[in-house]
C-alpha positions in Angstrom: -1.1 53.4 3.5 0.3 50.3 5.5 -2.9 50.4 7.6 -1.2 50.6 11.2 -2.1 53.8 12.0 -5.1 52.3 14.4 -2.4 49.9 16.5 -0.5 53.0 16.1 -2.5 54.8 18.2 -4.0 52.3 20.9 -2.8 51.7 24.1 -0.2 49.1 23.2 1.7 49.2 26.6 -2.0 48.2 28.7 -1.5 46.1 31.8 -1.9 42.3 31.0 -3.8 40.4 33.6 -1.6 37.1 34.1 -4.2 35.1 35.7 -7.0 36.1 33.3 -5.1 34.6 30.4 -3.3 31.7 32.2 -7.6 31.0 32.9 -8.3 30.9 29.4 -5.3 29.4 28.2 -5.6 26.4 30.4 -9.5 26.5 28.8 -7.9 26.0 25.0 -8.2 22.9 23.2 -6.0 22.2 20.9 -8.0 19.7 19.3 -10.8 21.6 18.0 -9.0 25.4 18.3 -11.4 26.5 20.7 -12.2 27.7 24.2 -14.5 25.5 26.2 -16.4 27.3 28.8 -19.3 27.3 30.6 -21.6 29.0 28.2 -20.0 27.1 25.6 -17.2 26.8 22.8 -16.5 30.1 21.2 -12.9 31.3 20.0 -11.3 34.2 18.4 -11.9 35.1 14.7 -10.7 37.5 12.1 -13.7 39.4 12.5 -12.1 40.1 16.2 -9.0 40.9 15.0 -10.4 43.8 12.5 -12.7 45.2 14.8 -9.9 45.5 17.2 -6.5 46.3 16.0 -8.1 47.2 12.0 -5.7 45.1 10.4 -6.6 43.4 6.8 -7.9 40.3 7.3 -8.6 39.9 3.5 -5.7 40.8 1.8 -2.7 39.0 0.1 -0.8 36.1 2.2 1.8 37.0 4.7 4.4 34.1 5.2 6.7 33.8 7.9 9.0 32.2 5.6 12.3 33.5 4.9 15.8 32.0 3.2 18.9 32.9 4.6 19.9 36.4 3.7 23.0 39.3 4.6 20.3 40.5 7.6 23.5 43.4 7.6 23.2 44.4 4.1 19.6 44.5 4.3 19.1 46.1 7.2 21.6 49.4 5.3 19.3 49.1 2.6 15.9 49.2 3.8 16.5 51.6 7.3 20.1 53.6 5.9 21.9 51.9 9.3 23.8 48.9 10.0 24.0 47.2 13.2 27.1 45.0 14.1 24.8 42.7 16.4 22.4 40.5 14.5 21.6 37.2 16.0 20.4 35.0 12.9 18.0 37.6 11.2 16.8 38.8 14.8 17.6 42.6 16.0 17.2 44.2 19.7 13.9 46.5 19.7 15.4 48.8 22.3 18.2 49.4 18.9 15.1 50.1 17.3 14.3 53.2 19.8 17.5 54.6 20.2 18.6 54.6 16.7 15.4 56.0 15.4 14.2 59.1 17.2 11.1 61.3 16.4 11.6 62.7 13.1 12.4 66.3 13.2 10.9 69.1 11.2 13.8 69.8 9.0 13.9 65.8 8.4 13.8 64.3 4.4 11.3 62.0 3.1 13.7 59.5 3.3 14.7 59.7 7.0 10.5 60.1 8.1 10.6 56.5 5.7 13.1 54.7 7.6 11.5 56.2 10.8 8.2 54.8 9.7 9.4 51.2 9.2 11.5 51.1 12.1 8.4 51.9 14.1 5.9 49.3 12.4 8.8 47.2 12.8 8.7 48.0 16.9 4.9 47.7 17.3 5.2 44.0 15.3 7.8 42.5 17.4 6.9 43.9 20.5 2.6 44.0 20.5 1.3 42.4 17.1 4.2 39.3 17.5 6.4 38.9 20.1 8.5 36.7 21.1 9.3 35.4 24.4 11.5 38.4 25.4 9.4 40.9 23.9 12.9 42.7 23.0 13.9 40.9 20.1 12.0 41.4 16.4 13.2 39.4 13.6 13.8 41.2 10.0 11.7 39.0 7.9 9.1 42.1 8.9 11.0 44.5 7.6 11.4 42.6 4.0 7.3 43.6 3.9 7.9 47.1 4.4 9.6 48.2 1.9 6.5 49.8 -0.2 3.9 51.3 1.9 1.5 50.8 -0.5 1.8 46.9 -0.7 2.0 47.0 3.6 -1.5 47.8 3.0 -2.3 45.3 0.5 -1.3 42.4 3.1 -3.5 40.0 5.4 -1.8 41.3 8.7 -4.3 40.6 10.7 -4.4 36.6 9.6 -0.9 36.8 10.5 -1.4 37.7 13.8 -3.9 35.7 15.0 -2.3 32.7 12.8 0.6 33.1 15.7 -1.9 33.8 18.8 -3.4 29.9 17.7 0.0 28.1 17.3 0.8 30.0 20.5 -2.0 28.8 22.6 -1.8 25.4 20.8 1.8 25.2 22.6 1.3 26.7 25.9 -1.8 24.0 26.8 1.2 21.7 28.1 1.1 21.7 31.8 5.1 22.5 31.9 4.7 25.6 29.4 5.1 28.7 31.2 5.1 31.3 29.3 4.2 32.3 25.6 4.4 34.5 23.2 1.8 36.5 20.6 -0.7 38.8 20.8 -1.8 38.2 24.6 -3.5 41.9 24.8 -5.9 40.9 21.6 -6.5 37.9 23.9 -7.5 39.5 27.3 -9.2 42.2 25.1 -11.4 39.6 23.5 -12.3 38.1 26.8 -15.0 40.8 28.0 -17.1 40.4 24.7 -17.4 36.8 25.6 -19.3 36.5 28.7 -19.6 39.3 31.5 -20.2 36.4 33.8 -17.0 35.0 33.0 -15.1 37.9 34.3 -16.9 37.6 37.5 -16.0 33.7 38.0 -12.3 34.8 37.5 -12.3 37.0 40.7 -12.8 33.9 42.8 -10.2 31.6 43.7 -13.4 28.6 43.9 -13.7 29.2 40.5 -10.6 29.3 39.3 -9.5 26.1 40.9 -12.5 24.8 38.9 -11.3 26.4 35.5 -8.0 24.2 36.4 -9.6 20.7 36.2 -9.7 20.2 32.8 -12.5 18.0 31.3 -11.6 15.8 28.6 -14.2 16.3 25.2 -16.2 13.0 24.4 -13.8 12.5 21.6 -11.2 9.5 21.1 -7.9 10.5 21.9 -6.0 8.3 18.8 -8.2 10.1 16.2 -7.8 13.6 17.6 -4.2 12.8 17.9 -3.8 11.5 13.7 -6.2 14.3 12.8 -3.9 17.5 14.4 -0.5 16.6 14.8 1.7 19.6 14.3 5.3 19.8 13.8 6.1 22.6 14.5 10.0 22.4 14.1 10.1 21.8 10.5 12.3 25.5 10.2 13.2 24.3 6.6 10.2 23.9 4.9 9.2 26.3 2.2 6.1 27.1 3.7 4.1 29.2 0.9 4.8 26.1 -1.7 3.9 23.6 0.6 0.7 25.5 1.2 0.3 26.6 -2.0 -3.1 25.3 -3.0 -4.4 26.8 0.3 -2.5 30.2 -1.0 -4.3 30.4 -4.1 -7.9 29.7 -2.5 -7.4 32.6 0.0 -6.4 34.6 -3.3 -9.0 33.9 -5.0 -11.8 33.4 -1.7 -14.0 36.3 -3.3 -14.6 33.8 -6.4 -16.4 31.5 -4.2 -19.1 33.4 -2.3 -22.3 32.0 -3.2 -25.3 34.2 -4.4 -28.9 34.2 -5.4 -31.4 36.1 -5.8 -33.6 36.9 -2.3 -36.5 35.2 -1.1 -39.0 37.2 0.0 -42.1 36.0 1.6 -43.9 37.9 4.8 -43.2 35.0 6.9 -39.3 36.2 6.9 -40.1 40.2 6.7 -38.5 42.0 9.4 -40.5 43.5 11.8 -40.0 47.8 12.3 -39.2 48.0 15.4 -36.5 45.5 15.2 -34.5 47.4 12.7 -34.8 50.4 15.2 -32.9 48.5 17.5 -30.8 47.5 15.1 -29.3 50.2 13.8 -28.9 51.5 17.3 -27.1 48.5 18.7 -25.7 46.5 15.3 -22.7 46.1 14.2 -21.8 49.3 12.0 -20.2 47.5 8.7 -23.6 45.3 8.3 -25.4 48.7 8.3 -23.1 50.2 5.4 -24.4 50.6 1.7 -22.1 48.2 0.3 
Protein backbone atom coordinates (compact mmCIF):
# COMPACT_ATOMS: atom_id res chain seq x y z
CA UNK A 1 0.00 0.00 0.00
CA UNK A 2 2.70 2.84 0.79
CA UNK A 3 4.73 1.53 -2.16
CA UNK A 4 8.17 0.88 -0.23
CA UNK A 5 8.21 -2.54 -0.43
CA UNK A 6 10.96 -2.39 -3.52
CA UNK A 7 13.55 0.03 -1.27
CA UNK A 8 12.41 -2.46 1.25
CA UNK A 9 14.03 -5.05 -0.23
CA UNK A 10 17.24 -3.59 -2.03
CA UNK A 11 20.47 -3.51 -0.77
CA UNK A 12 20.18 -0.25 1.09
CA UNK A 13 23.43 -0.75 3.20
CA UNK A 14 25.74 -1.08 -0.48
CA UNK A 15 29.31 0.21 -0.26
CA UNK A 16 29.39 3.98 -1.45
CA UNK A 17 32.37 4.77 -3.59
CA UNK A 18 33.71 8.24 -2.15
CA UNK A 19 35.71 9.22 -4.94
CA UNK A 20 33.17 8.19 -7.62
CA UNK A 21 30.65 10.68 -6.23
CA UNK A 22 33.11 13.44 -5.02
CA UNK A 23 34.07 12.98 -9.34
CA UNK A 24 30.61 13.71 -10.22
CA UNK A 25 29.84 16.09 -7.71
CA UNK A 26 32.64 18.37 -8.55
CA UNK A 27 31.11 17.78 -12.43
CA UNK A 28 27.59 19.49 -11.20
CA UNK A 29 26.61 22.79 -12.18
CA UNK A 30 24.50 24.46 -10.36
CA UNK A 31 23.53 26.75 -12.92
CA UNK A 32 21.79 24.60 -15.34
CA UNK A 33 21.19 21.34 -12.78
CA UNK A 34 23.31 19.23 -14.69
CA UNK A 35 26.44 17.13 -15.02
CA UNK A 36 28.91 18.22 -17.67
CA UNK A 37 31.02 15.50 -18.99
CA UNK A 38 32.79 14.42 -21.67
CA UNK A 39 30.08 12.84 -23.69
CA UNK A 40 27.92 15.60 -22.69
CA UNK A 41 25.30 17.20 -20.23
CA UNK A 42 22.91 14.55 -18.85
CA UNK A 43 21.51 14.55 -15.21
CA UNK A 44 19.21 12.53 -13.10
CA UNK A 45 15.40 12.37 -13.75
CA UNK A 46 12.29 10.97 -12.26
CA UNK A 47 12.23 8.37 -14.74
CA UNK A 48 15.66 7.21 -12.78
CA UNK A 49 14.25 7.43 -9.70
CA UNK A 50 11.18 4.93 -10.61
CA UNK A 51 13.06 2.60 -12.38
CA UNK A 52 15.34 2.37 -9.40
CA UNK A 53 13.98 2.67 -5.99
CA UNK A 54 9.83 2.34 -7.65
CA UNK A 55 8.81 5.25 -5.84
CA UNK A 56 5.70 7.47 -7.29
CA UNK A 57 6.95 10.10 -9.16
CA UNK A 58 3.32 11.19 -10.24
CA UNK A 59 1.50 11.39 -7.24
CA UNK A 60 0.22 14.11 -4.83
CA UNK A 61 2.99 16.81 -3.45
CA UNK A 62 5.18 15.92 -0.57
CA UNK A 63 6.25 19.08 1.38
CA UNK A 64 8.94 19.32 3.64
CA UNK A 65 7.06 21.89 5.43
CA UNK A 66 6.06 21.48 8.95
CA UNK A 67 4.80 24.09 11.92
CA UNK A 68 5.92 23.61 15.23
CA UNK A 69 4.17 20.70 16.88
CA UNK A 70 4.36 18.47 20.59
CA UNK A 71 6.93 16.00 18.41
CA UNK A 72 6.23 14.01 22.14
CA UNK A 73 2.61 13.77 21.82
CA UNK A 74 2.79 12.87 18.28
CA UNK A 75 5.24 10.49 18.40
CA UNK A 76 2.57 8.38 21.37
CA UNK A 77 0.08 8.82 18.87
CA UNK A 78 1.26 7.69 15.67
CA UNK A 79 4.03 4.73 16.97
CA UNK A 80 2.12 3.92 20.88
CA UNK A 81 5.81 5.20 22.43
CA UNK A 82 7.21 8.32 23.70
CA UNK A 83 10.70 9.14 23.75
CA UNK A 84 12.11 11.73 26.32
CA UNK A 85 14.89 12.83 23.75
CA UNK A 86 13.60 14.87 20.82
CA UNK A 87 15.85 17.51 19.43
CA UNK A 88 13.45 19.98 17.61
CA UNK A 89 11.11 17.39 15.74
CA UNK A 90 14.33 15.13 15.01
CA UNK A 91 14.62 11.42 16.71
CA UNK A 92 17.79 9.00 16.83
CA UNK A 93 17.28 6.12 14.11
CA UNK A 94 19.23 3.68 16.27
CA UNK A 95 15.80 4.45 18.90
CA UNK A 96 14.07 3.56 15.94
CA UNK A 97 15.82 -0.20 15.93
CA UNK A 98 15.82 -0.89 19.39
CA UNK A 99 12.36 0.16 20.27
CA UNK A 100 10.81 -1.54 17.36
CA UNK A 101 11.85 -5.20 16.99
CA UNK A 102 10.61 -7.75 14.32
CA UNK A 103 7.08 -8.18 14.95
CA UNK A 104 6.28 -11.51 16.44
CA UNK A 105 3.63 -14.05 15.45
CA UNK A 106 1.35 -13.49 18.29
CA UNK A 107 1.68 -9.61 17.53
CA UNK A 108 -1.83 -7.20 16.89
CA UNK A 109 -2.48 -5.32 13.91
CA UNK A 110 -1.78 -2.45 15.66
CA UNK A 111 1.86 -3.25 16.92
CA UNK A 112 2.80 -4.78 13.02
CA UNK A 113 1.36 -0.86 12.17
CA UNK A 114 3.60 1.00 14.37
CA UNK A 115 6.35 -1.55 13.31
CA UNK A 116 5.65 -0.66 9.70
CA UNK A 117 6.03 3.12 10.06
CA UNK A 118 8.87 2.98 12.36
CA UNK A 119 10.59 1.12 9.58
CA UNK A 120 9.59 3.39 6.49
CA UNK A 121 10.51 5.93 8.91
CA UNK A 122 14.24 4.22 9.25
CA UNK A 123 14.80 3.53 5.51
CA UNK A 124 13.70 7.55 4.85
CA UNK A 125 16.05 9.11 7.20
CA UNK A 126 18.77 6.80 6.86
CA UNK A 127 18.75 5.82 2.59
CA UNK A 128 15.86 7.82 0.84
CA UNK A 129 17.01 11.30 2.99
CA UNK A 130 19.60 11.49 5.20
CA UNK A 131 21.04 13.85 6.91
CA UNK A 132 24.59 14.46 7.59
CA UNK A 133 24.79 11.95 10.45
CA UNK A 134 22.81 9.42 8.81
CA UNK A 135 21.41 8.68 12.53
CA UNK A 136 19.04 11.28 12.96
CA UNK A 137 15.39 11.29 10.95
CA UNK A 138 13.06 14.14 11.54
CA UNK A 139 9.15 13.36 12.35
CA UNK A 140 7.62 15.46 9.69
CA UNK A 141 7.94 11.72 7.83
CA UNK A 142 6.10 10.13 10.17
CA UNK A 143 3.06 12.85 9.94
CA UNK A 144 2.72 11.10 6.14
CA UNK A 145 2.33 7.72 7.46
CA UNK A 146 -0.31 7.69 9.20
CA UNK A 147 -2.76 5.99 6.43
CA UNK A 148 -1.00 3.49 4.37
CA UNK A 149 -3.20 3.96 1.68
CA UNK A 150 -2.50 7.78 1.16
CA UNK A 151 1.69 6.77 1.65
CA UNK A 152 0.95 5.35 -1.62
CA UNK A 153 -0.92 8.10 -3.08
CA UNK A 154 2.27 10.54 -2.60
CA UNK A 155 5.16 11.74 -5.04
CA UNK A 156 8.04 10.12 -2.95
CA UNK A 157 10.08 9.72 -5.46
CA UNK A 158 10.05 13.73 -6.47
CA UNK A 159 10.89 14.20 -2.90
CA UNK A 160 13.83 12.41 -3.03
CA UNK A 161 15.46 13.51 -5.83
CA UNK A 162 14.11 17.22 -5.06
CA UNK A 163 16.72 16.76 -1.89
CA UNK A 164 19.58 14.83 -4.03
CA UNK A 165 19.50 18.50 -6.40
CA UNK A 166 19.54 20.98 -3.50
CA UNK A 167 22.12 18.71 -2.07
CA UNK A 168 24.49 18.71 -4.95
CA UNK A 169 23.56 22.32 -5.63
CA UNK A 170 25.31 22.98 -2.06
CA UNK A 171 28.17 20.67 -2.04
CA UNK A 172 29.70 22.26 -5.52
CA UNK A 173 31.51 24.84 -3.05
CA UNK A 174 35.08 23.95 -2.92
CA UNK A 175 34.95 24.07 1.21
CA UNK A 176 31.80 21.60 1.32
CA UNK A 177 32.85 18.38 2.42
CA UNK A 178 30.32 16.37 2.94
CA UNK A 179 26.53 16.03 2.00
CA UNK A 180 23.64 14.60 2.49
CA UNK A 181 20.66 12.71 0.26
CA UNK A 182 20.29 9.89 -1.62
CA UNK A 183 24.17 9.32 -2.60
CA UNK A 184 23.46 5.41 -3.53
CA UNK A 185 20.71 6.60 -6.29
CA UNK A 186 23.61 8.80 -7.39
CA UNK A 187 26.53 6.25 -7.75
CA UNK A 188 23.74 3.83 -8.98
CA UNK A 189 22.88 6.21 -11.80
CA UNK A 190 26.44 6.61 -12.79
CA UNK A 191 26.98 3.17 -14.76
CA UNK A 192 23.87 3.88 -17.06
CA UNK A 193 25.65 7.02 -18.05
CA UNK A 194 28.74 6.12 -19.82
CA UNK A 195 30.74 2.81 -19.32
CA UNK A 196 33.68 4.84 -20.36
CA UNK A 197 33.19 7.11 -17.65
CA UNK A 198 33.76 4.46 -15.04
CA UNK A 199 36.97 3.61 -16.69
CA UNK A 200 38.41 7.39 -16.68
CA UNK A 201 37.59 7.26 -12.79
CA UNK A 202 40.19 4.39 -12.20
CA UNK A 203 42.93 6.76 -13.18
CA UNK A 204 44.43 9.30 -11.12
CA UNK A 205 45.35 11.37 -14.77
CA UNK A 206 41.88 11.59 -15.24
CA UNK A 207 40.71 12.41 -12.24
CA UNK A 208 42.96 15.31 -11.77
CA UNK A 209 41.40 16.39 -15.10
CA UNK A 210 37.73 15.93 -13.79
CA UNK A 211 39.01 18.47 -10.94
CA UNK A 212 39.70 21.48 -13.29
CA UNK A 213 36.51 22.73 -13.70
CA UNK A 214 35.65 24.58 -17.00
CA UNK A 215 33.49 27.44 -16.74
CA UNK A 216 30.08 27.20 -19.34
CA UNK A 217 30.15 30.06 -22.09
CA UNK A 218 27.54 31.78 -20.01
CA UNK A 219 27.79 35.33 -18.09
CA UNK A 220 28.23 34.87 -14.66
CA UNK A 221 25.81 38.13 -13.45
CA UNK A 222 22.84 36.47 -15.39
CA UNK A 223 23.37 32.99 -14.12
CA UNK A 224 23.76 34.41 -10.77
CA UNK A 225 20.05 36.74 -10.91
CA UNK A 226 18.54 33.74 -12.73
CA UNK A 227 19.23 30.88 -9.73
CA UNK A 228 19.81 32.44 -6.54
CA UNK A 229 18.58 30.14 -3.84
CA UNK A 230 18.08 30.90 -0.25
CA UNK A 231 18.05 28.25 1.13
CA UNK A 232 17.72 29.40 4.89
CA UNK A 233 14.29 30.77 4.65
CA UNK A 234 13.10 27.81 7.53
CA UNK A 235 9.98 30.05 7.96
CA UNK A 236 8.42 30.09 4.82
CA UNK A 237 5.22 28.29 4.24
CA UNK A 238 6.47 26.53 1.40
CA UNK A 239 3.33 24.67 -0.25
CA UNK A 240 1.55 28.41 -0.39
CA UNK A 241 4.35 30.03 -1.68
CA UNK A 242 4.50 27.42 -4.34
CA UNK A 243 1.15 27.03 -4.64
CA UNK A 244 0.47 27.70 -8.36
CA UNK A 245 3.35 25.26 -9.05
CA UNK A 246 1.30 22.69 -6.53
CA UNK A 247 -1.75 22.85 -8.53
CA UNK A 248 -0.09 22.34 -12.04
CA UNK A 249 1.66 19.18 -10.79
CA UNK A 250 -2.05 18.21 -9.60
CA UNK A 251 -3.41 18.76 -12.40
CA UNK A 252 -0.11 17.85 -14.97
CA UNK A 253 -2.37 14.95 -16.66
CA UNK A 254 -4.78 17.92 -17.98
CA UNK A 255 -2.07 19.19 -20.02
CA UNK A 256 -0.62 16.36 -22.17
CA UNK A 257 -1.15 17.15 -25.66
CA UNK A 258 -2.86 14.66 -28.19
CA UNK A 259 -3.78 14.16 -31.75
CA UNK A 260 -4.63 11.86 -33.84
CA UNK A 261 -1.37 9.84 -35.60
CA UNK A 262 0.21 10.53 -38.71
CA UNK A 263 0.85 7.85 -40.65
CA UNK A 264 2.68 7.92 -43.77
CA UNK A 265 5.37 5.00 -44.97
CA UNK A 266 8.13 7.40 -44.82
CA UNK A 267 7.78 7.12 -40.73
CA UNK A 268 6.66 3.20 -40.71
CA UNK A 269 8.85 1.19 -38.54
CA UNK A 270 10.77 -1.23 -40.06
CA UNK A 271 10.25 -5.27 -38.62
CA UNK A 272 13.24 -6.07 -37.61
CA UNK A 273 13.63 -3.04 -35.46
CA UNK A 274 10.73 -3.79 -33.31
CA UNK A 275 12.39 -7.27 -32.81
CA UNK A 276 15.09 -5.61 -31.22
CA UNK A 277 12.97 -3.62 -29.55
CA UNK A 278 11.06 -5.59 -27.59
CA UNK A 279 14.17 -7.52 -26.66
CA UNK A 280 16.19 -4.56 -25.47
CA UNK A 281 13.32 -1.63 -24.78
CA UNK A 282 12.35 -0.31 -21.97
CA UNK A 283 9.45 -2.65 -20.55
CA UNK A 284 6.67 0.22 -19.56
CA UNK A 285 6.85 1.58 -23.36
CA UNK A 286 6.03 -2.03 -24.46
CA UNK A 287 2.88 -2.26 -22.01
CA UNK A 288 -0.86 -2.10 -23.47
CA UNK A 289 -1.65 1.01 -21.81
Amino acid sequence: ETSFWHVANIDRWCKLDPKLISTFIERWRPETHTFHLPCGECTITLEDVQLQLRLPVDGSVLTKSVQSADWRAICYDILGTILDNIYGGWIEMGWLRDTFLEPRNDSTEVERIQYVRAYILEIIGGYLMPDLSRNLVHMRWLLKLVDFRAVGELSWGSTVLETLYLEMYGATPPNRAKMEGCLSLLQSWVPLVNYAILEMHQTDRVLQQFRLRQPIPVTPEVLDDEHKIDLRQSNTNWPVFFLEYIKIWENQYDHILTREPIIVPELACALNYISWFRIHGKPYLLSEE
